[in-house]
Predicted model as a PDB file, atoms N, CA, C, CB and O in Angstrom, pLDDT in the B-factor column:
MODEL        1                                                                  
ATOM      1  N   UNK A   1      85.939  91.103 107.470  1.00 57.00           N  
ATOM      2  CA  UNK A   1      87.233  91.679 107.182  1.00 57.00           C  
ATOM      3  C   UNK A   1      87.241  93.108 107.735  1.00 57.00           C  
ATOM      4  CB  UNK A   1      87.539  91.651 105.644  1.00 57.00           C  
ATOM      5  O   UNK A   1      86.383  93.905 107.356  1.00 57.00           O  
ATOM      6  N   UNK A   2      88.302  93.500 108.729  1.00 67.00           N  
ATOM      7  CA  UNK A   2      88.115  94.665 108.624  1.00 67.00           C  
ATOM      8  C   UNK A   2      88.588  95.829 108.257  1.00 67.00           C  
ATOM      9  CB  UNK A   2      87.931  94.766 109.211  1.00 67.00           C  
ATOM     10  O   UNK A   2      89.637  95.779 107.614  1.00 67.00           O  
ATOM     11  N   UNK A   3      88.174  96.786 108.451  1.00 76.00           N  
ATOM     12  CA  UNK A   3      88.264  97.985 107.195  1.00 76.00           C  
ATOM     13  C   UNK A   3      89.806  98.281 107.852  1.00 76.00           C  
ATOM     14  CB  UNK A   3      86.805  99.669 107.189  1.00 76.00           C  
ATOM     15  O   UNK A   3      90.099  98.001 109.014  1.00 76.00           O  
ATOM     16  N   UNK A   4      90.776  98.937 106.818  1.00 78.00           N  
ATOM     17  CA  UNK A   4      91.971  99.133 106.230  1.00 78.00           C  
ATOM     18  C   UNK A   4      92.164 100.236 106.754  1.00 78.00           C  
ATOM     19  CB  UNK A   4      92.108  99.078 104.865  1.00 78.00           C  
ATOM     20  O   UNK A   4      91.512 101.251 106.511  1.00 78.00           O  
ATOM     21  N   UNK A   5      93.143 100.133 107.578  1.00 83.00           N  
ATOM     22  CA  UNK A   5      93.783 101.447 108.766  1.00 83.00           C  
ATOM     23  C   UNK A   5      95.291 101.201 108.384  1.00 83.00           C  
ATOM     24  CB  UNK A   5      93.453 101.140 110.894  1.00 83.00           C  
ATOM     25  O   UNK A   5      95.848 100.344 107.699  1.00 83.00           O  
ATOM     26  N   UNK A   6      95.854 102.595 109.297  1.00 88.00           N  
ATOM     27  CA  UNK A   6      97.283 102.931 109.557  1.00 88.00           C  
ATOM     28  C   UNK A   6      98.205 103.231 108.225  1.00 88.00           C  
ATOM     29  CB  UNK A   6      97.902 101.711 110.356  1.00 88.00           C  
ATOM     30  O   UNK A   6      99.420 103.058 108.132  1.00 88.00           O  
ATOM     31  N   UNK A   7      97.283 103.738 107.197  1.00 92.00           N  
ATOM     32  CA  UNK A   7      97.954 104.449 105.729  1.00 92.00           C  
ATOM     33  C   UNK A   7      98.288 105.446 105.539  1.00 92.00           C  
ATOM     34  CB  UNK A   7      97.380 104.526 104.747  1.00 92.00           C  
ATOM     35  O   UNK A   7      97.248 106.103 105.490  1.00 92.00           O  
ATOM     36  N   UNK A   8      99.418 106.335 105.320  1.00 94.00           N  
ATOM     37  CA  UNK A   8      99.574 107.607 105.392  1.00 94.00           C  
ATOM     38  C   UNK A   8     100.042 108.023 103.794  1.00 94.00           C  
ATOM     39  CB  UNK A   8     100.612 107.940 106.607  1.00 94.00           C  
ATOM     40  O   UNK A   8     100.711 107.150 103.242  1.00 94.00           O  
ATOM     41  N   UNK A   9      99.803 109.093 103.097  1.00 95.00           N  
ATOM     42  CA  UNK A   9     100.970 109.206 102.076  1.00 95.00           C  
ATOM     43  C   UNK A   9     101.443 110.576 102.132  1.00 95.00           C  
ATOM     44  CB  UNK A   9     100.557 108.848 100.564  1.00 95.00           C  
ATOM     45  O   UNK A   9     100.714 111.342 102.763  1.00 95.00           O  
ATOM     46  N   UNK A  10     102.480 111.055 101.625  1.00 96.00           N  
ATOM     47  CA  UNK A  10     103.083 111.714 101.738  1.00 96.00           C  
ATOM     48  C   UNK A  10     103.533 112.520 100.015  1.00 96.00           C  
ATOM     49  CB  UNK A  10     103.896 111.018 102.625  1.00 96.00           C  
ATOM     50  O   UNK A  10     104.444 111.925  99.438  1.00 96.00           O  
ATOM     51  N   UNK A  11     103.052 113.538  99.399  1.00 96.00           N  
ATOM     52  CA  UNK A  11     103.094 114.049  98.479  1.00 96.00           C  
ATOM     53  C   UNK A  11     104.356 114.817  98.603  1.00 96.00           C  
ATOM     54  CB  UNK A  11     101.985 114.603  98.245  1.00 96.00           C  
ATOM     55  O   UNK A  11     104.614 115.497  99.596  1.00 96.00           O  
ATOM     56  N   UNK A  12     105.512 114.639  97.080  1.00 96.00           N  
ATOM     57  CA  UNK A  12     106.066 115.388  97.558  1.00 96.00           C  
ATOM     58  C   UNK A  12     106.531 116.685  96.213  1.00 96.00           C  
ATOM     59  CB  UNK A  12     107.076 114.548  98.340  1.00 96.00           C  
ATOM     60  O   UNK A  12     105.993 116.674  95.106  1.00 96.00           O  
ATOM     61  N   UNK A  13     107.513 117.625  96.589  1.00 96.00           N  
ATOM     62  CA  UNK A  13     107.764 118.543  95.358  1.00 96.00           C  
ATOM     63  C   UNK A  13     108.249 118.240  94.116  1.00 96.00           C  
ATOM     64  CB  UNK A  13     108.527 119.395  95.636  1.00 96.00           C  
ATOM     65  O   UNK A  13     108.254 119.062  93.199  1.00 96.00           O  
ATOM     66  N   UNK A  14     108.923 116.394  93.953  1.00 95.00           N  
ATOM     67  CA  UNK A  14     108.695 116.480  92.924  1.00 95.00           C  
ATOM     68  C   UNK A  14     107.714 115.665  92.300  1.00 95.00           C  
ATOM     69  CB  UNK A  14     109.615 116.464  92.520  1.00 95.00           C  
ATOM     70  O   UNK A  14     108.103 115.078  91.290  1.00 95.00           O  
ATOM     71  N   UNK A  15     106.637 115.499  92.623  1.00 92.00           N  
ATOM     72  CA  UNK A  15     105.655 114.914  92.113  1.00 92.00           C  
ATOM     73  C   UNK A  15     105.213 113.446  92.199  1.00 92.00           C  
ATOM     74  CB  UNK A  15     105.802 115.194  91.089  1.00 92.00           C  
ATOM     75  O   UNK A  15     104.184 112.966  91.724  1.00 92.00           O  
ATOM     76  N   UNK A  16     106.186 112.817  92.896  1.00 96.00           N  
ATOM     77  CA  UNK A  16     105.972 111.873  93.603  1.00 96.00           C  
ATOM     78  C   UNK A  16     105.265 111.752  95.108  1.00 96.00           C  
ATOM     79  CB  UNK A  16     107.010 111.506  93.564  1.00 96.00           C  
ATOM     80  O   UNK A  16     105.068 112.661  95.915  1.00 96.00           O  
ATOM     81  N   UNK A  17     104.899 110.116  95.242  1.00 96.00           N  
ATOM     82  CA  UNK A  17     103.673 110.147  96.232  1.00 96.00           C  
ATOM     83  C   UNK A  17     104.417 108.659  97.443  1.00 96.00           C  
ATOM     84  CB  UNK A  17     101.694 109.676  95.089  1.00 96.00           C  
ATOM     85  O   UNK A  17     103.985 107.518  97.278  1.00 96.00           O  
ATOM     86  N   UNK A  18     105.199 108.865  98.241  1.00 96.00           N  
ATOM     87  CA  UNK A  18     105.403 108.110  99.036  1.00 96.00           C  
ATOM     88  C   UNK A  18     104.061 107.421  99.574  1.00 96.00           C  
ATOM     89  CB  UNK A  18     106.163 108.739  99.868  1.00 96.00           C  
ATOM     90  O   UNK A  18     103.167 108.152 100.001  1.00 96.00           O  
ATOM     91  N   UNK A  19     103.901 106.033  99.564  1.00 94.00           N  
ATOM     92  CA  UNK A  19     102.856 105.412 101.118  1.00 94.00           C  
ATOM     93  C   UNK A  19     103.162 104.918 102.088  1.00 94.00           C  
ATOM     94  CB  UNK A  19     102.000 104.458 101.064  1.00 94.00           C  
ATOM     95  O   UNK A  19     104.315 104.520 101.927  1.00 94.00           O  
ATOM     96  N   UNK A  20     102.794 104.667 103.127  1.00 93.00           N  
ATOM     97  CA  UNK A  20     103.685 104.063 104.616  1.00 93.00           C  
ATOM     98  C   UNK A  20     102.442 103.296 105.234  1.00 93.00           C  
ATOM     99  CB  UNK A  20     104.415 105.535 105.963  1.00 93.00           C  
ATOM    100  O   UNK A  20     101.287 103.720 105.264  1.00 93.00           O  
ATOM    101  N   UNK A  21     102.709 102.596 105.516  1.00 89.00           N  
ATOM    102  CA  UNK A  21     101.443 101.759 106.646  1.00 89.00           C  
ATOM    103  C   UNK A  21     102.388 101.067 107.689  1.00 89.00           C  
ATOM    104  CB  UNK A  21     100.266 100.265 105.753  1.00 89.00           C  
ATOM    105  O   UNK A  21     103.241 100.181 107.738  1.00 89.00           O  
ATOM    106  N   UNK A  22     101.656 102.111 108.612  1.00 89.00           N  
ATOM    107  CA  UNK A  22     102.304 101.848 110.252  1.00 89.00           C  
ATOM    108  C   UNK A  22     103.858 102.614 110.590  1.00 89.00           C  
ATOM    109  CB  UNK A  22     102.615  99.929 110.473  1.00 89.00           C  
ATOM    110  O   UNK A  22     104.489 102.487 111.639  1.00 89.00           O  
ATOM    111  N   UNK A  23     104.326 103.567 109.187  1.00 90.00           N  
ATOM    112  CA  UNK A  23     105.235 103.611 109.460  1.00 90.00           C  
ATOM    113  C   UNK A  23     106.425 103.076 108.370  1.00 90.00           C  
ATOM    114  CB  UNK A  23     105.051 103.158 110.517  1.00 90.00           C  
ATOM    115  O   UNK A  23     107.435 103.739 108.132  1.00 90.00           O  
ATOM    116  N   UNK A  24     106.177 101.979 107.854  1.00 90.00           N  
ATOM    117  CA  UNK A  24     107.139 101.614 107.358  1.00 90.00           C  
ATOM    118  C   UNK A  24     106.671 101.669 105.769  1.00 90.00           C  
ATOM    119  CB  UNK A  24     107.585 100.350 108.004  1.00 90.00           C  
ATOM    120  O   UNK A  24     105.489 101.356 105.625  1.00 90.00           O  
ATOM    121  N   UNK A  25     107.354 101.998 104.585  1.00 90.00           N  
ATOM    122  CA  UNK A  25     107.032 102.473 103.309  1.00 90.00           C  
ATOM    123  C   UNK A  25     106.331 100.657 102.764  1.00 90.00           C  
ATOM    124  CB  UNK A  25     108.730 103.305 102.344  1.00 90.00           C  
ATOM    125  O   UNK A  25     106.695  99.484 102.854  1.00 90.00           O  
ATOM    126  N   UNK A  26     105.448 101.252 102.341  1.00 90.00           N  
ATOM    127  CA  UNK A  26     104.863 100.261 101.744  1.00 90.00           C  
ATOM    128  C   UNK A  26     104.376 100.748  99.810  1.00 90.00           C  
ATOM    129  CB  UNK A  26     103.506  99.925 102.900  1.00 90.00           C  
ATOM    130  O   UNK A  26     103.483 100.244  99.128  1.00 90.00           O  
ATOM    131  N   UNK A  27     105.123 101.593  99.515  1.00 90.00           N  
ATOM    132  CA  UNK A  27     105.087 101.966  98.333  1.00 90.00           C  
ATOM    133  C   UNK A  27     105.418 103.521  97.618  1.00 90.00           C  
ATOM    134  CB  UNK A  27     103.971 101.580  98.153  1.00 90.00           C  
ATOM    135  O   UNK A  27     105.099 104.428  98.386  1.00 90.00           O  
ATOM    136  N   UNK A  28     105.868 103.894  96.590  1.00 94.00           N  
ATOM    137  CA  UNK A  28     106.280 104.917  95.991  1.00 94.00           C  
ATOM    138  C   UNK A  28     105.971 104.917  94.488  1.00 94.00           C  
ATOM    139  CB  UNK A  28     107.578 105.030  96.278  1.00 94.00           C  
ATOM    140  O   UNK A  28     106.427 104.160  93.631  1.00 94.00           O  
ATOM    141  N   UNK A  29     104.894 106.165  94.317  1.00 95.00           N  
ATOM    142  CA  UNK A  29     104.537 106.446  92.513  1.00 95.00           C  
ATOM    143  C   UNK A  29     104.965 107.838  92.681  1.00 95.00           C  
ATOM    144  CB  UNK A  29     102.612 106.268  91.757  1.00 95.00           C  
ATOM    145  O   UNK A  29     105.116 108.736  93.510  1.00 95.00           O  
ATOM    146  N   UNK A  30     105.107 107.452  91.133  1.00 96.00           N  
ATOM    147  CA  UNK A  30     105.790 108.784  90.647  1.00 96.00           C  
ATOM    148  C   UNK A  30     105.028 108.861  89.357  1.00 96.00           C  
ATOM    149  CB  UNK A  30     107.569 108.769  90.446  1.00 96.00           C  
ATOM    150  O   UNK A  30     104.434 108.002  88.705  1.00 96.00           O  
ATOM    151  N   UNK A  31     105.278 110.516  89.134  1.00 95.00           N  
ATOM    152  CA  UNK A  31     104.560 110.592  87.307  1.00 95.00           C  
ATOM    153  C   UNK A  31     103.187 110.193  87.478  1.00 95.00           C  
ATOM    154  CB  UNK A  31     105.311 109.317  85.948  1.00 95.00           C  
ATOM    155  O   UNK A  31     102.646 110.221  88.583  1.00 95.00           O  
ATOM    156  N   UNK A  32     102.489 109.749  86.218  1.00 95.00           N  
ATOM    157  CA  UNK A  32     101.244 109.561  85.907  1.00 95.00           C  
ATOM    158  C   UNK A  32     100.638 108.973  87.117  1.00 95.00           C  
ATOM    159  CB  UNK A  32     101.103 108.786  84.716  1.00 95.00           C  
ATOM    160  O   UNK A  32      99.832 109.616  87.789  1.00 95.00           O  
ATOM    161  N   UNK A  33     101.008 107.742  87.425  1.00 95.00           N  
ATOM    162  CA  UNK A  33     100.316 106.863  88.521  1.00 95.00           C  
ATOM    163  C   UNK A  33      99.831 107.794  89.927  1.00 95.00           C  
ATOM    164  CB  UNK A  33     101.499 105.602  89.008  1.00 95.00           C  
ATOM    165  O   UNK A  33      98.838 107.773  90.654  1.00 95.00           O  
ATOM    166  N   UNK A  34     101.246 108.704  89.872  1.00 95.00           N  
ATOM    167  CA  UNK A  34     100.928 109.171  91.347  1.00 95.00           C  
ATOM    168  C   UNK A  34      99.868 110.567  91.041  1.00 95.00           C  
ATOM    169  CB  UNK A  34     102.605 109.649  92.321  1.00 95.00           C  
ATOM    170  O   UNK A  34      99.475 111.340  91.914  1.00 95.00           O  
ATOM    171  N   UNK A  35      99.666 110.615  90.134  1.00 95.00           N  
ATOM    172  CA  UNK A  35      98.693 111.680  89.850  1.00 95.00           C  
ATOM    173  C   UNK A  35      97.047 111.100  89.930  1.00 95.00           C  
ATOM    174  CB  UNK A  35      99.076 112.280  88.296  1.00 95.00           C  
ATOM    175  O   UNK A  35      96.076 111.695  90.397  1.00 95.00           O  
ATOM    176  N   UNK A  36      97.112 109.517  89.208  1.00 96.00           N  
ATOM    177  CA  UNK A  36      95.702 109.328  89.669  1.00 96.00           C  
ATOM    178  C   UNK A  36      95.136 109.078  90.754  1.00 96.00           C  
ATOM    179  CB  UNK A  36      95.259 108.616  89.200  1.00 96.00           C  
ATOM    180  O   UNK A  36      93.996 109.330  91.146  1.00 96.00           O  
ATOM    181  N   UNK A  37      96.360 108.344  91.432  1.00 95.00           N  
ATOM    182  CA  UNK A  37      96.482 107.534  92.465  1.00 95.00           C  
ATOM    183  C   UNK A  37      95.828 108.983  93.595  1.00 95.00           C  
ATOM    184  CB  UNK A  37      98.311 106.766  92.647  1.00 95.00           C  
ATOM    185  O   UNK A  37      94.715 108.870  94.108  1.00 95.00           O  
ATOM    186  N   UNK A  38      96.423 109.849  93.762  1.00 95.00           N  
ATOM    187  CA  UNK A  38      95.741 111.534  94.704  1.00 95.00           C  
ATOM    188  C   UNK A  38      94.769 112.160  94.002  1.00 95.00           C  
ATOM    189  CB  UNK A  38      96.912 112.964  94.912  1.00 95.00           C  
ATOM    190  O   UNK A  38      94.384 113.195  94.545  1.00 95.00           O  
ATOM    191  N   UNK A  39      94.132 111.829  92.770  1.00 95.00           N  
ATOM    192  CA  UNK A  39      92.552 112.566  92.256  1.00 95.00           C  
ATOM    193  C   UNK A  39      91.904 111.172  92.940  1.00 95.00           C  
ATOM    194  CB  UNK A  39      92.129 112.915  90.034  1.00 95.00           C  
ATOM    195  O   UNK A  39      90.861 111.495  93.508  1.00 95.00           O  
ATOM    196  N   UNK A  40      92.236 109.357  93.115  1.00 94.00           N  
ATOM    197  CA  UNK A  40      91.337 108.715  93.847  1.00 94.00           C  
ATOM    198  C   UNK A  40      91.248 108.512  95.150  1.00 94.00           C  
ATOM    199  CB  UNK A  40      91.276 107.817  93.486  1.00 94.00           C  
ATOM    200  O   UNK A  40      90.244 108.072  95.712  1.00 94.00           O  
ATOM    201  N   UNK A  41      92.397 108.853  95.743  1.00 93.00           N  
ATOM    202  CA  UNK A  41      92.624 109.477  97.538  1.00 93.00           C  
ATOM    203  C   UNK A  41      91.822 110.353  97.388  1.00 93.00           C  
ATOM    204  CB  UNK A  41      94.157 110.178  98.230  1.00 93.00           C  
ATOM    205  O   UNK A  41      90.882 110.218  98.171  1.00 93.00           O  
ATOM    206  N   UNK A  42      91.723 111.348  96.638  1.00 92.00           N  
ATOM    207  CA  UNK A  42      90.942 112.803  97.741  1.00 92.00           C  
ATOM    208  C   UNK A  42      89.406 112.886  97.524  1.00 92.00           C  
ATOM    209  CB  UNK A  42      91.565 114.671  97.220  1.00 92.00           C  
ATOM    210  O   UNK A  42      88.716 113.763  98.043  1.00 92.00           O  
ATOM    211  N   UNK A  43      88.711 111.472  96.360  1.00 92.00           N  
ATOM    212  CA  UNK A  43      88.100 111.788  95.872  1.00 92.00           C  
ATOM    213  C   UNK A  43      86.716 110.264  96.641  1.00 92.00           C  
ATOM    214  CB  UNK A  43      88.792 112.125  94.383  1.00 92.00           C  
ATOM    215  O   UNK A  43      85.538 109.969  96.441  1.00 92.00           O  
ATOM    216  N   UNK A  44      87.748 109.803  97.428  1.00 85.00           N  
ATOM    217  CA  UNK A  44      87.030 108.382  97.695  1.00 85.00           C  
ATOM    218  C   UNK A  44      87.765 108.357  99.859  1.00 85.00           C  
ATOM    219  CB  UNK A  44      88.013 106.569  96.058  1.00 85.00           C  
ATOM    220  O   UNK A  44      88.164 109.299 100.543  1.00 85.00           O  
ATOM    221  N   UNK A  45      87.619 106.813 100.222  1.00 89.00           N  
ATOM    222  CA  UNK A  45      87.853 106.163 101.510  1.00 89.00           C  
ATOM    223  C   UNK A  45      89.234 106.663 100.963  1.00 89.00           C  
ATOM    224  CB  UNK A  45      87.406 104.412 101.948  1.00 89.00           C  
ATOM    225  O   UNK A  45      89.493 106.435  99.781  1.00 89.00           O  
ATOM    226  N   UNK A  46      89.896 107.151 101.537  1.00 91.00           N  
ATOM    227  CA  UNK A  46      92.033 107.504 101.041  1.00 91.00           C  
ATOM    228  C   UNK A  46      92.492 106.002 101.783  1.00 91.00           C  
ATOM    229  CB  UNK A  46      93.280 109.573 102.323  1.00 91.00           C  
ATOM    230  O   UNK A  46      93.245 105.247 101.167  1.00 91.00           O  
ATOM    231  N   UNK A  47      92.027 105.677 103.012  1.00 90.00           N  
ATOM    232  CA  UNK A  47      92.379 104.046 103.569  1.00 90.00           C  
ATOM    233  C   UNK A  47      92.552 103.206 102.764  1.00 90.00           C  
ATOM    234  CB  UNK A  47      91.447 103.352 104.329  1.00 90.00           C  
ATOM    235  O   UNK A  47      93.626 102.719 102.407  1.00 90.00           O  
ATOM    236  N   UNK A  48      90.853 102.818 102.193  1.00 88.00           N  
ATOM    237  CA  UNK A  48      90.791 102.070 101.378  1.00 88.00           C  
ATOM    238  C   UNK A  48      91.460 101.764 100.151  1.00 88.00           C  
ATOM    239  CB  UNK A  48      90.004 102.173 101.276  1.00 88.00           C  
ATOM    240  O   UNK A  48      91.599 100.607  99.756  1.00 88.00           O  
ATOM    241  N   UNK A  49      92.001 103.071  99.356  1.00 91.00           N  
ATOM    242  CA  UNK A  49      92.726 103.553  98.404  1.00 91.00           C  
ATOM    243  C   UNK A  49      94.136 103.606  98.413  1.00 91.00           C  
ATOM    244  CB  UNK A  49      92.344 104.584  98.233  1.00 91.00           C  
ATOM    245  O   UNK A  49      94.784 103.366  97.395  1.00 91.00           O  
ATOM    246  N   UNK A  50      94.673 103.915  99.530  1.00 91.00           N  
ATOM    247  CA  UNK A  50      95.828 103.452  99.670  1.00 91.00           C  
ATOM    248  C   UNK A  50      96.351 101.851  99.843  1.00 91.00           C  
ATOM    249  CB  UNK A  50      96.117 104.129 100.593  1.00 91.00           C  
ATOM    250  O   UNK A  50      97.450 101.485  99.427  1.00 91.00           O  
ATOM    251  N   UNK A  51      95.262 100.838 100.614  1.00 88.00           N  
ATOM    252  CA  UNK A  51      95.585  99.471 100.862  1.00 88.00           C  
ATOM    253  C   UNK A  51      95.311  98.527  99.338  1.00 88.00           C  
ATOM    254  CB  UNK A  51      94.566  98.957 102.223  1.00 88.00           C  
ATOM    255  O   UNK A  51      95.766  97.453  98.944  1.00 88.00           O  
ATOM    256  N   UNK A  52      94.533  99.326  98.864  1.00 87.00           N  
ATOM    257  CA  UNK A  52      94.213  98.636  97.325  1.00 87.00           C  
ATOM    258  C   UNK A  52      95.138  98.874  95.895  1.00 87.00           C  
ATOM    259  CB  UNK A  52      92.744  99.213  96.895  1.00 87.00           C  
ATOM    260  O   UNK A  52      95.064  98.353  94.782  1.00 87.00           O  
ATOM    261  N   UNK A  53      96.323 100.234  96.655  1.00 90.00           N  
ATOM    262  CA  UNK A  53      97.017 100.651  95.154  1.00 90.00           C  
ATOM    263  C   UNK A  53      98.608  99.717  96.273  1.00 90.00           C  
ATOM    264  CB  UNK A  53      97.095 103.236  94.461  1.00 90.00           C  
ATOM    265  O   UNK A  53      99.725  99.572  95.778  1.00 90.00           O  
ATOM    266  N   UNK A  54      98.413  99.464  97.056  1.00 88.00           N  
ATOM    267  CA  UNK A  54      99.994  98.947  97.854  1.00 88.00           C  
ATOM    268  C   UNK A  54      99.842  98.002  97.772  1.00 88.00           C  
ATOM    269  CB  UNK A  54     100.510  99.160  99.267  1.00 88.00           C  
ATOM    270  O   UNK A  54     101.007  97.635  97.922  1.00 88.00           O  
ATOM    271  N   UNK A  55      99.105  96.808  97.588  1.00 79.00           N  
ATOM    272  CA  UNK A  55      99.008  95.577  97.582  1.00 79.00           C  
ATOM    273  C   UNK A  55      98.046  94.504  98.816  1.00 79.00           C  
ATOM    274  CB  UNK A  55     100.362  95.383  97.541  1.00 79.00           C  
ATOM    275  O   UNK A  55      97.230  95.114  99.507  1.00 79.00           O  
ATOM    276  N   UNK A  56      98.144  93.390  98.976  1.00 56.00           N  
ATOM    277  CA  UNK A  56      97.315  92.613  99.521  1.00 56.00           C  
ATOM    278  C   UNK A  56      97.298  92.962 101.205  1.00 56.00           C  
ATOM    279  CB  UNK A  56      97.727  91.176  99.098  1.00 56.00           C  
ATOM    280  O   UNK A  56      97.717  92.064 101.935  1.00 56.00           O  
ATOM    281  N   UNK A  57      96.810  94.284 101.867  1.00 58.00           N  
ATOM    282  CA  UNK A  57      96.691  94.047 102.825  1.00 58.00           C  
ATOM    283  C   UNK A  57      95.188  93.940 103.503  1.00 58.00           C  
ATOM    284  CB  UNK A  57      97.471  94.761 103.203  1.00 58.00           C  
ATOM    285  O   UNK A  57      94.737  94.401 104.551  1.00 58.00           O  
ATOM    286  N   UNK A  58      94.792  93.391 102.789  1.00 55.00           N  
ATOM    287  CA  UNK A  58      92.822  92.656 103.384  1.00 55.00           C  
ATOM    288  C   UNK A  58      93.246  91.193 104.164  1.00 55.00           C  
ATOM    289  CB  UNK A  58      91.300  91.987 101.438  1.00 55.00           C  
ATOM    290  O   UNK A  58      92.804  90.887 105.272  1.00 55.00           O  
ATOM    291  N   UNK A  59      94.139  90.393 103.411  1.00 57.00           N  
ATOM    292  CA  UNK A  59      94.222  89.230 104.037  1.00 57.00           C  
ATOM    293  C   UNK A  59      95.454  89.334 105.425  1.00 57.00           C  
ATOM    294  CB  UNK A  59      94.580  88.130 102.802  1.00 57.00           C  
ATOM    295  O   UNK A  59      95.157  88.493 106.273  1.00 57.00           O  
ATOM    296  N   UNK A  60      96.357  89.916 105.706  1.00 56.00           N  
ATOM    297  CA  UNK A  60      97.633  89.956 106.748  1.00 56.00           C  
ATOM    298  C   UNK A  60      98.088  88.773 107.502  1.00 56.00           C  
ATOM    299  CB  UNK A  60      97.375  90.901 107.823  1.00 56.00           C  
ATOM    300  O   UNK A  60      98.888  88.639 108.428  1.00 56.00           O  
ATOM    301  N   UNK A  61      97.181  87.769 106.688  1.00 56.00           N  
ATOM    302  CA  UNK A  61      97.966  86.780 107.522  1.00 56.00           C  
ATOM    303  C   UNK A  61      99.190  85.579 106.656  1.00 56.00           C  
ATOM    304  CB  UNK A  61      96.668  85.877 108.308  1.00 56.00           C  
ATOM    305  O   UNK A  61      99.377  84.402 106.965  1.00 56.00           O  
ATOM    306  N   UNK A  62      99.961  86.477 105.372  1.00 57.00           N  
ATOM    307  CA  UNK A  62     100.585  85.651 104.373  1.00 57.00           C  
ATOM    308  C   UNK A  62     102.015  85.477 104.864  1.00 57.00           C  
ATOM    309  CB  UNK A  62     100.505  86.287 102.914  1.00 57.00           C  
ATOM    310  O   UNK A  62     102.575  84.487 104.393  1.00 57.00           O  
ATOM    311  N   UNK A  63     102.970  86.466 105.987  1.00 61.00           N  
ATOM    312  CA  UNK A  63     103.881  86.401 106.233  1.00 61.00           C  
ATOM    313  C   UNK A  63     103.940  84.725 107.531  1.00 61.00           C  
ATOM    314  CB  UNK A  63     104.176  87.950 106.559  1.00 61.00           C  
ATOM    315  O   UNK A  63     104.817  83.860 107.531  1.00 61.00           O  
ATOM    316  N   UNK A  64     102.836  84.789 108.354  1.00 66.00           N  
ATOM    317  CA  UNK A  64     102.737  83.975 108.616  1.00 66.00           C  
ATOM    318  C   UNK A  64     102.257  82.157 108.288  1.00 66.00           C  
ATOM    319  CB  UNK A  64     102.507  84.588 109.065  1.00 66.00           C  
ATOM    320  O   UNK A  64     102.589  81.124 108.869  1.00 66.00           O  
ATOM    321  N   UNK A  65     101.658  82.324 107.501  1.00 66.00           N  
ATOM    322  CA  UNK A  65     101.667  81.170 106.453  1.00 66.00           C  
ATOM    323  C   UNK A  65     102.678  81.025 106.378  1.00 66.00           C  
ATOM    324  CB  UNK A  65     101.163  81.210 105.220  1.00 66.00           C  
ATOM    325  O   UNK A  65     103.170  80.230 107.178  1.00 66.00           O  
ATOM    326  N   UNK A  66     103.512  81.653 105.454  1.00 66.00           N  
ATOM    327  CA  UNK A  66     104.676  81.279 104.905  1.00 66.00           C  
ATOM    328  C   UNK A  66     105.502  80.266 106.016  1.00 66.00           C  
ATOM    329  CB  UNK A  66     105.457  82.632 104.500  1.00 66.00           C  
ATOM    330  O   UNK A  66     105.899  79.115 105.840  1.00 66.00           O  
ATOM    331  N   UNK A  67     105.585  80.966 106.987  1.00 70.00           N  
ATOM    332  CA  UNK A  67     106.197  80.319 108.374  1.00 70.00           C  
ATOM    333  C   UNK A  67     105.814  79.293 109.037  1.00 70.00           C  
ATOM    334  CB  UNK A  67     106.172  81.052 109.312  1.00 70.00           C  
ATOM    335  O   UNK A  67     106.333  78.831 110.054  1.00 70.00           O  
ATOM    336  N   UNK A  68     104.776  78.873 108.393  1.00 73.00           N  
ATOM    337  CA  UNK A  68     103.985  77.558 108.951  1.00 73.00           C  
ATOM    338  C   UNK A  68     105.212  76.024 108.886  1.00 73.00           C  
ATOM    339  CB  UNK A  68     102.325  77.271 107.656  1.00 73.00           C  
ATOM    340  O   UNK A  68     106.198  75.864 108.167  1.00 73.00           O  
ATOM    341  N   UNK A  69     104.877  75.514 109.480  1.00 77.00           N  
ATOM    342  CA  UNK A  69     105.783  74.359 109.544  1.00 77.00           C  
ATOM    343  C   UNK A  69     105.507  73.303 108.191  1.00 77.00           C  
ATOM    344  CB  UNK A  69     105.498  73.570 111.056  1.00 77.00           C  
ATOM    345  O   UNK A  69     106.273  72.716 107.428  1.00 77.00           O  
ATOM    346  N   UNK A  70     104.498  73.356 108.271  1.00 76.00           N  
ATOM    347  CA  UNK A  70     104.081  72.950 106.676  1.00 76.00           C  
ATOM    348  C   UNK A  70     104.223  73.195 105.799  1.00 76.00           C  
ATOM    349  CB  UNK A  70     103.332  72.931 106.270  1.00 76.00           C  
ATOM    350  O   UNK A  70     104.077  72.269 105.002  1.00 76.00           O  
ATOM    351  N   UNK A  71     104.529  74.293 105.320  1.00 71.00           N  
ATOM    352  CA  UNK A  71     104.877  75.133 104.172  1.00 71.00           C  
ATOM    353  C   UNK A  71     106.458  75.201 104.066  1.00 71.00           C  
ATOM    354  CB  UNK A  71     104.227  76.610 104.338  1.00 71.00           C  
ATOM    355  O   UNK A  71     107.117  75.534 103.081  1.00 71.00           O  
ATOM    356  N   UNK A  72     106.920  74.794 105.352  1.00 71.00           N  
ATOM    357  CA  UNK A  72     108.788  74.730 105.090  1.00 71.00           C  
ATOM    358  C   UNK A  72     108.761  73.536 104.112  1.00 71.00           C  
ATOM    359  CB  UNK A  72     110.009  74.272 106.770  1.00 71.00           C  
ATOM    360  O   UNK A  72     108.139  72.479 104.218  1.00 71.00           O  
ATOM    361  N   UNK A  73     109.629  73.983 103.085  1.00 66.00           N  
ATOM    362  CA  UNK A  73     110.551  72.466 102.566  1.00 66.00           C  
ATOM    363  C   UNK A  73     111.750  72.961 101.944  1.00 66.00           C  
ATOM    364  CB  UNK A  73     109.727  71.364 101.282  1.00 66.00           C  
ATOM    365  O   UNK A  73     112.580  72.173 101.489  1.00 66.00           O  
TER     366      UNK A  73                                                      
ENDMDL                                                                          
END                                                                             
């Protein structure tokens, strides 16, 4: 599997924590969450940390599944 690229986040004044991968938002904390969520970014892999608090991107191949001809019904 390989390791978890193209995560950016974006902190902002009011205390919220935009994430983006590749560009396109792949998540937004605010309040508590986004407070732990940047003591375990600055404190660990921030890649890794960002792909693990946004959801399943280790596997990338679910949009395509879905699209499988088999899976239509």
């Amino acid at each position: 599997m390989p390791r978890p690229s193209g995560f950016i986040y974006e902190q902002h004044p009011d205390s919220s924590v935009t994430i983006t991968h590749h560009g396109r938002a792949a998540g937004t904390l605010r309040g508590a969450r986004a407070e732990k969520f940047l003591a375990e970014a600055e404190s660990g892999d921030a890649q890794l940390v960002m792909a693990r608090w946004t959801g399943a991107y280790k596997h990338g191949n679910e949009r395509t599944a879905r699209n499988h001809p088999r899976n239509r019904r």
